[in-house]
C-alpha positions as CSV (number, residue, x, y, z in Angstrom):
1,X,-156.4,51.2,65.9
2,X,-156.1,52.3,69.8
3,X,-158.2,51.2,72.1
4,X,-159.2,55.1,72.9
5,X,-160.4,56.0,68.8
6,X,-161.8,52.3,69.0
7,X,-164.2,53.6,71.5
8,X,-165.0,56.6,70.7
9,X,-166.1,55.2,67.5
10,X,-167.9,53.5,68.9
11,X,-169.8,56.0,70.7
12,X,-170.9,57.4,67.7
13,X,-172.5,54.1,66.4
14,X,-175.0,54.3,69.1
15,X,-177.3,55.9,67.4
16,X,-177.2,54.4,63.7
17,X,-178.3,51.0,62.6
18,X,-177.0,48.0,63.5
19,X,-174.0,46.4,61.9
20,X,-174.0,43.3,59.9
21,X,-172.2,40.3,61.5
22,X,-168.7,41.5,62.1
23,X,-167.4,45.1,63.1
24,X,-165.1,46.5,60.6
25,X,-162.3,47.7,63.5
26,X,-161.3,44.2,63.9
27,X,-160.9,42.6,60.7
28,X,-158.7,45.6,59.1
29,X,-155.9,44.6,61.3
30,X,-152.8,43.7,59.0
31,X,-152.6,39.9,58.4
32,X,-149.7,38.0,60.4
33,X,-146.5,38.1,59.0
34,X,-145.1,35.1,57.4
35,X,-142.8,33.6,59.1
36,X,-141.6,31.0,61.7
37,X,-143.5,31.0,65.3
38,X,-145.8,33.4,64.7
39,X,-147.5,33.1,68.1
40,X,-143.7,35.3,68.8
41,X,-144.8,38.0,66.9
42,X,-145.0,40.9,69.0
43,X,-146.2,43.6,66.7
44,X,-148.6,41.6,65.8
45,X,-149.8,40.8,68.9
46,X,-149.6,44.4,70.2
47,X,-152.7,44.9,67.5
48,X,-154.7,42.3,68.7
49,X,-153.8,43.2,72.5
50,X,-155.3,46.7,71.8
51,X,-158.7,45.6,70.9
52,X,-159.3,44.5,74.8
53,X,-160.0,46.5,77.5
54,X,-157.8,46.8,80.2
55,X,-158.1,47.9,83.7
56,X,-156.1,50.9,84.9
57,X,-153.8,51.1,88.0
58,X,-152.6,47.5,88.2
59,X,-151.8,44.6,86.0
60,X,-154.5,41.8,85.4
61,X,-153.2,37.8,85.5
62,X,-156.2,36.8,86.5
63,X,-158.7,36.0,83.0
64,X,-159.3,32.6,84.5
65,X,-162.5,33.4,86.5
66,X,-164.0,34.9,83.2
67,X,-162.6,36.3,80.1
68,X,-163.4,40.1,78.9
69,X,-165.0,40.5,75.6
70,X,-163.0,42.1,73.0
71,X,-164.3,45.4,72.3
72,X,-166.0,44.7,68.7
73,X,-167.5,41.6,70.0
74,X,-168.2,43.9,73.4
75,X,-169.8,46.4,71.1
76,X,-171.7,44.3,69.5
77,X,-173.4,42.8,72.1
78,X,-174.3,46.6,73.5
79,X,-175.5,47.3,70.1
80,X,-178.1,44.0,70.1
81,X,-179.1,44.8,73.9
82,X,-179.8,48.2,72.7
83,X,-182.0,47.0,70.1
84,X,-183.4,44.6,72.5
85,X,-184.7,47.1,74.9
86,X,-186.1,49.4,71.9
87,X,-188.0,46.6,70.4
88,X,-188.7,44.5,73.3
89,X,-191.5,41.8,73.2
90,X,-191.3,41.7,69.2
91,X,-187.9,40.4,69.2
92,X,-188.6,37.8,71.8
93,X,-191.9,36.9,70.5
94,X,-190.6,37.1,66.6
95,X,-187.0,36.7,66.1
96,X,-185.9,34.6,69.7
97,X,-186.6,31.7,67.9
98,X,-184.4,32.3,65.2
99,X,-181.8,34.1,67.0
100,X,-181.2,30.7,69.4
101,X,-181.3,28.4,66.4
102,X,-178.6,30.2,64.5
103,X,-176.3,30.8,67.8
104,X,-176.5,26.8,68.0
105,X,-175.9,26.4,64.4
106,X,-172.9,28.2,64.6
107,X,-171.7,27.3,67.8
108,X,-172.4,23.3,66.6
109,X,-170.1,23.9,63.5
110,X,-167.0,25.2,65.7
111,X,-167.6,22.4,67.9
112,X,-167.8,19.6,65.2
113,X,-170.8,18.0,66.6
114,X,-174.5,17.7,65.6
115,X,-176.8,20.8,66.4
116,X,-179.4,18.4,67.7
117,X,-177.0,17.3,70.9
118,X,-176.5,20.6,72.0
119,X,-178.5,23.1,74.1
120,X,-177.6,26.5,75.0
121,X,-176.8,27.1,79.2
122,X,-175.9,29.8,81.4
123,X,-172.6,27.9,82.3
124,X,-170.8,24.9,83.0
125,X,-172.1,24.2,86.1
126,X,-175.8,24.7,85.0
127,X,-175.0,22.2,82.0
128,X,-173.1,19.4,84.2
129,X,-175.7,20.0,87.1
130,X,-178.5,19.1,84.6
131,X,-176.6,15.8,84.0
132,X,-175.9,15.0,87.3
133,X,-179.0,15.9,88.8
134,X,-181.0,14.4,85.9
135,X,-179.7,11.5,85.4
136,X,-181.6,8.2,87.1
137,X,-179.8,7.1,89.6
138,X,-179.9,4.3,91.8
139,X,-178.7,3.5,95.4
140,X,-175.3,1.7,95.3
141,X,-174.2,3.5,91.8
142,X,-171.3,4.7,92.0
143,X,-169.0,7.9,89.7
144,X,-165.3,8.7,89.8
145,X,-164.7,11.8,90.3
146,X,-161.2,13.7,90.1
147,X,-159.5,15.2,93.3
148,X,-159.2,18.6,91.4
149,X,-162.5,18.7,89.4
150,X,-164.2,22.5,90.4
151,X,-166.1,23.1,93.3
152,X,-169.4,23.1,91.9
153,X,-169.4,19.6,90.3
154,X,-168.0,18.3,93.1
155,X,-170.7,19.9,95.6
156,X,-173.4,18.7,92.8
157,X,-172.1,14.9,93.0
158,X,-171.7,15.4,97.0
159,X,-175.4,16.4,96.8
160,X,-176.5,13.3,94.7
161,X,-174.6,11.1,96.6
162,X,-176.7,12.7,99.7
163,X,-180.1,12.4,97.9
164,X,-180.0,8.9,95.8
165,X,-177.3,7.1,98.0
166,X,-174.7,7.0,95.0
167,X,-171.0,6.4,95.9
168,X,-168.7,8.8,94.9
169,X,-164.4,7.8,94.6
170,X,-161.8,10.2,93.9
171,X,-159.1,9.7,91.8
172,X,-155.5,11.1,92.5
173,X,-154.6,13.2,89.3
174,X,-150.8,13.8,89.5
175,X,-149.6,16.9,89.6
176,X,-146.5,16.5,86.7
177,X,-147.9,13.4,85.6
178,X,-144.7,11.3,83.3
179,X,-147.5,9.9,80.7
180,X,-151.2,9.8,79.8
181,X,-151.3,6.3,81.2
182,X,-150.5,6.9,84.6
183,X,-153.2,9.8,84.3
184,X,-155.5,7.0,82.7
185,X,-155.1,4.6,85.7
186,X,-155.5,7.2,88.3
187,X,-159.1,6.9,87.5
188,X,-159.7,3.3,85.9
189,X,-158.5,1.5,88.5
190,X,-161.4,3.0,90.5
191,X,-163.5,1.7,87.9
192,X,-165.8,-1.1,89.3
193,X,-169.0,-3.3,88.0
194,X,-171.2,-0.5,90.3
195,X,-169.3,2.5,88.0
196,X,-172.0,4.3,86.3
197,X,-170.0,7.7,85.5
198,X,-166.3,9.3,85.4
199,X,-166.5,13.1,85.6
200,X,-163.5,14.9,84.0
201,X,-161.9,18.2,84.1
202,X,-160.3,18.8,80.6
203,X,-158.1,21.4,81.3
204,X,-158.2,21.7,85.3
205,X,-158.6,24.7,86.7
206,X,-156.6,25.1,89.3
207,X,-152.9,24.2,87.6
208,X,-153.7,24.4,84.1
209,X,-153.4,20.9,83.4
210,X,-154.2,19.2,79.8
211,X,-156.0,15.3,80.9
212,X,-156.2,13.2,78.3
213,X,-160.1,13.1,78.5
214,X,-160.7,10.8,75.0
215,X,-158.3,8.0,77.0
216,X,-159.8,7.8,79.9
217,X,-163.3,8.4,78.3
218,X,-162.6,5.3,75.9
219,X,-161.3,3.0,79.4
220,X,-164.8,3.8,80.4
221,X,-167.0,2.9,77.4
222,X,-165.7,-0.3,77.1
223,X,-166.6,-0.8,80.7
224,X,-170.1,0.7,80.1
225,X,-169.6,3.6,82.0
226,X,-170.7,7.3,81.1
227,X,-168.3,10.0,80.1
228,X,-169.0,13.3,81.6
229,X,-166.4,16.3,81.1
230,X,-165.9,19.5,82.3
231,X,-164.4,21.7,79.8
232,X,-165.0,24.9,80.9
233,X,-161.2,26.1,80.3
234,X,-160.6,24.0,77.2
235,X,-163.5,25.8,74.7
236,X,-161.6,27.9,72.6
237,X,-158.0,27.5,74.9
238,X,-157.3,24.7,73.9
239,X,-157.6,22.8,69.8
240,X,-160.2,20.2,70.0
241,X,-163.8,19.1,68.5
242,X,-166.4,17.0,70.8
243,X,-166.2,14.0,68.7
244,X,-162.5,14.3,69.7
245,X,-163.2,13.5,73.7
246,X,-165.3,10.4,72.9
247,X,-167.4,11.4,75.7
248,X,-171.5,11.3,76.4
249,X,-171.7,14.7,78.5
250,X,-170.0,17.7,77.9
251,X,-171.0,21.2,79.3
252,X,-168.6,24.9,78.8
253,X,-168.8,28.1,79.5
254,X,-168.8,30.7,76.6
255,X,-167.5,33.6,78.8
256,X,-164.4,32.1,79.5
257,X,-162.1,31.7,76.4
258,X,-164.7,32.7,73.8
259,X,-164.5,35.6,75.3
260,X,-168.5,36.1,74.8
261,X,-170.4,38.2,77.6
262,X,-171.0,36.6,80.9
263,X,-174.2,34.3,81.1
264,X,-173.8,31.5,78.3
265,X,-172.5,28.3,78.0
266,X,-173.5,25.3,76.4
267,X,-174.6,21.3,77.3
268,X,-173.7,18.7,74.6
269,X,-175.5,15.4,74.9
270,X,-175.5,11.9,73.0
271,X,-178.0,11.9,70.9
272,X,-178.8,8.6,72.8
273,X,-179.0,10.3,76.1
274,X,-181.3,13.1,75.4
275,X,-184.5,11.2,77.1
276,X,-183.4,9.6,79.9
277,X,-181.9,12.8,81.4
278,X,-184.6,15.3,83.4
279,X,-184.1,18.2,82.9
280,X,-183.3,20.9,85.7
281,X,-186.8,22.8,85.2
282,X,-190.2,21.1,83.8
283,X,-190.6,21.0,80.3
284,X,-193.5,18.9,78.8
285,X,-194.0,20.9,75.6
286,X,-191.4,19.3,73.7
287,X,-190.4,15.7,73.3
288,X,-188.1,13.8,75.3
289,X,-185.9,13.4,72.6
290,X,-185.2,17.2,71.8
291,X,-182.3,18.8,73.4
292,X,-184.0,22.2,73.9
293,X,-185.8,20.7,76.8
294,X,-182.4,20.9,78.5
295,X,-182.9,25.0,77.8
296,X,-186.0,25.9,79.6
297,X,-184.9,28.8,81.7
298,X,-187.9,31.4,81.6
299,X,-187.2,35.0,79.9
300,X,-183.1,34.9,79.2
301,X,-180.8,38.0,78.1
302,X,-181.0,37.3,74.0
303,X,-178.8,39.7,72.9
304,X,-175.8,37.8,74.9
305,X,-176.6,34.5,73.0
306,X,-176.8,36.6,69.7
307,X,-173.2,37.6,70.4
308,X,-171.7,34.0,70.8
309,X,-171.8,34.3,67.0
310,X,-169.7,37.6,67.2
311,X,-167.5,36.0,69.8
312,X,-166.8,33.2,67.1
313,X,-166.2,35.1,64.2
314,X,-163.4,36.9,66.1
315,X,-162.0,34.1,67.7
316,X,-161.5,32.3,64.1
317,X,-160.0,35.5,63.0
318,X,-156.9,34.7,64.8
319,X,-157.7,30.9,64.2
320,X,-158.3,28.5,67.4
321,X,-154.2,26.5,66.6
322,X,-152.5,30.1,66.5
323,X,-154.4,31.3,70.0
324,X,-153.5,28.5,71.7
325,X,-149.7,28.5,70.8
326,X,-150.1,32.0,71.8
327,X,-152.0,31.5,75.6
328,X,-149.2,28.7,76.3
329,X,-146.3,30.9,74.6
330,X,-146.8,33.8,77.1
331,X,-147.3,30.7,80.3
332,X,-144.2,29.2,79.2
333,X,-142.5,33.3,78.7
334,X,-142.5,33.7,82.4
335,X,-142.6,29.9,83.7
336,X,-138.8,29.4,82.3
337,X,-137.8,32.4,83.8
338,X,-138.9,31.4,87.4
339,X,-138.6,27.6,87.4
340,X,-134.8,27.7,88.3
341,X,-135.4,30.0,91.5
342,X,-134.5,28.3,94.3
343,X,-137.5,29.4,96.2
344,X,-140.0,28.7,93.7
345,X,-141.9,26.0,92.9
346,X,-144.3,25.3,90.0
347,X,-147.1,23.4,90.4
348,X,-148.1,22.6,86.3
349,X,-146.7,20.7,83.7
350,X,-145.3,23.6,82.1
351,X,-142.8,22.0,79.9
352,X,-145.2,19.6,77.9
353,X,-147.1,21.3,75.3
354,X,-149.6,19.3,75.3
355,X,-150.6,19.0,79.0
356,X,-150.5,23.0,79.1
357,X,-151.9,26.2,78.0
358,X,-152.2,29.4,79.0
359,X,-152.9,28.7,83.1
360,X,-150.1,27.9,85.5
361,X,-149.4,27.9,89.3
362,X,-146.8,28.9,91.6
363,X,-146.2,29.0,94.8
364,X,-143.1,30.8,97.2
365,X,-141.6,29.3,99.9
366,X,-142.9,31.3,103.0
367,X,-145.6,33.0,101.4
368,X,-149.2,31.1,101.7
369,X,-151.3,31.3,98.7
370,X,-153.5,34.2,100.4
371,X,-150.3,36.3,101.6
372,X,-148.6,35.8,97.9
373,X,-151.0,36.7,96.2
374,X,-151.7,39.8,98.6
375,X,-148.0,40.9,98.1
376,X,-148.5,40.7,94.7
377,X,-151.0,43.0,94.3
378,X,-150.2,45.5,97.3
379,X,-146.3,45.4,96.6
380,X,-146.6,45.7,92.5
381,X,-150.1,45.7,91.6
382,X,-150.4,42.6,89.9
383,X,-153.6,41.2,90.5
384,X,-153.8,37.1,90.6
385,X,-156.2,34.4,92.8
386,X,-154.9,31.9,95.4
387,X,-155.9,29.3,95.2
388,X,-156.0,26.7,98.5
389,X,-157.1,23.6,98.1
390,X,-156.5,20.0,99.8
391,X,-153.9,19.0,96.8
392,X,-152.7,22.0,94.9
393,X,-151.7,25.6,97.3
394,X,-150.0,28.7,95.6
395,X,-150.9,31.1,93.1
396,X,-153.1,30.6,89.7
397,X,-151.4,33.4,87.2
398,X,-153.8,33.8,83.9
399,X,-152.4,35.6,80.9
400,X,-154.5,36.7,77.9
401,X,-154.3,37.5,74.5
402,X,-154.5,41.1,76.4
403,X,-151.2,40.5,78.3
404,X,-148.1,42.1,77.0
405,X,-144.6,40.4,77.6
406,X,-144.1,43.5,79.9
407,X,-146.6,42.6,82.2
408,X,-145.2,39.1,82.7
409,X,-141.6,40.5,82.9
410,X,-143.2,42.6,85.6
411,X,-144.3,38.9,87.9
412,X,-140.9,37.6,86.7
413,X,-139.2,40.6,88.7
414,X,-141.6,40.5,91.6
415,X,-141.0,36.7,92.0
416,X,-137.3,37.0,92.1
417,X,-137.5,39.8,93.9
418,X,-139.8,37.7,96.7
């Protein structure tokens, strides 16, 4: 179906009752061939690619910052804020309950982990500020931190360090790192008797970089040290479950490779954990040991947490091992094209499948990451971020299921031809 009768379909579904769980356009889509390296398929692909949106006048590499909803799972969620706004206070005084709980379910069944260690959030940064924020520190504690973990949890840690005294040391991730040991060391041999926490960035934003997260969280336990992990670009990127991280903290975002609507995410918790964090905002009405306490955000858009369970149902439609094989496919399309280019130079572990997925960065030699990524866009409207920071500089390009091999033949020829 085209993404033009797709929509004007749905136009006329305004009016009419609401759908059951799952909107029919999707899930009539032929089934993938048989055959070897299906993530190659390009027919199929071409199907699934027409059930985004995509912007006119220029070519998008940028689905890092946030990922756009598929247009059943987009309709959907109109469809439920619709309702929303018609029935207002009676939803939210009669149904919210039972909305959230079944959102969790769900989401807690993807994620392999117990629905009683994980509260809904806004976003990563709201779910790994709660835990470093709430968590009791003392002066003289120390955390590791990564020298590419984002912005925000670093400014959060900066801002504990300022408040309780806490020491913060960064460990050097390498860039093209040879094995998961040397990654591992990078941050245990910061590891002290004062240690109280190691933040990590699953997949780093910034590169694209897999870390092995379980090794480094399984150094630290035997140490006595809390796990905390940032996997805001690994939910539904990348194959895992959280009892595969061996962690004690792990927060996401829902509006990145879910591809749910902006404003959810999600804060998993050790079940051992749950009363000795505070919570960002007061919450006496419900134990200390219930993780909703962590969810207390006053009056909340309900219809977007409603959709994570559209966003799910499409996602496993196309399975979470065949996306990722597809996300690093199309990095890997244009990466082995470039990589020989005298001029170039990639800063991701492009080659290793398992330290990689859809991400990647590259930078060209005279062009600063602001002026490359300006020439990109001004000279052949492909739109991408730059990214300057104190250890990686060039370009972040993002692919999604939405990209077509055209488009990245399109960065291939402006690259070469820069």
């Amino acid at each position: 179906m085209r993404r033009r009768d797709f929509l004007g379909k749905s136009a006329g579904l305004a009016g009419s009752a609401l759908l059951p769980a799952g909107l029919g356009a999707f899930y009539n889509i032929p089934a993938l061939p048989k055959g070897e390296e299906p993530e190659k398929n390009e027919v199929y692909w071409a199907q699934i690619s027409q059930l985004y949106p995509r912007p006119e006048g220029y070519i998008n590499l940028e689905n890092g910052y946030f990922s756009h909803q598929p247009l059943p799972v987009l309709e959907f969620h109109r469809q439920k804020e619709r309702d929303l706004n018609t029935r207002n206070s009676w939803v939210m005084r009669r149904e919210q309950t039972g909305i959230i709980e079944n959102s969790r379910k769900d989401l807690a069944q993807f994620l392999g982990c117990d629905a009683e260690e994980l509260a809904i959030t806004r976003n990563t940064t709201e779910s790994l500020n709660t835990v470093i924020m709430g968590y009791p520190w003392k002066k003289g504690d120390e955390v590791v931190i990564g020298d590419q973990d984002y912005g925000s949890m670093v400014e959060a840690f900066k801002q504990a360090a300022n408040r309780y005294g806490i020491k913060l040391r960064e460990a050097s991730v390498p860039l093209n790192p040879v094995s998961d040991e040397q990654v591992v060391n990078a941050y245990s041999s910061l590891f002290t008797s004062k240690t109280r926490m190691v933040h990590i960035t699953h997949l780093i934003n910034l590169t694209g970089q897999v870390v092995p997260v379980a090794a480094i969280a399984a150094v630290a336990r035997k140490k006595g040290i809390l796990s905390a992990v940032d996997s805001a670009h690994a939910v539904a990127h990348i194959q895992f479950s959280i009892p595969d991280l061996q962690a004690d903290f792990v927060g996401a975002s829902l509006h990145k490779w879910l591809c749910n609507a902006l404003g959810t995410g999600f804060l998993w918790m050790k079940k051992e954990h749950i009363e000795k964090i505070w919570p960002l905002m007061g919450d006496t009405g419900l134990p200390k040991t219930n993780i909703r306490r962590f969810e207390h955000q006053g009056t909340r858009p309900l219809h977007t947490i409603e959709s994570i369970g559209e966003a799910l149902r499409f996602h496993q439609k196309i399975g979470s091992e065949l996306k990722e094989k597809r996300l690093r496919y199309l990095m890997q399309y244009w990466t082995s094209k470039v990589t020989d280019l005298p001029k170039i130079k990639l800063l991701t572990p492009h080659r290793d499948d398992k330290r990689c997925g859809a991400i990647a960065n590259v930078a060209v030699d005279g062009y600063s990451p602001d002026e490359l990524s300006k020439v990109l866009y001004d000279k052949f409207r492909i739109f991408t971020v730059a990214i300057n920071h104190p250890v990686v500089n060039g370009v972040r390009i993002t692919p999604h299921l939405s990209s077509s091999l055209e488009d990245l033949d399109a960065l291939v020829a402006a690259l070469t031809t820069l």
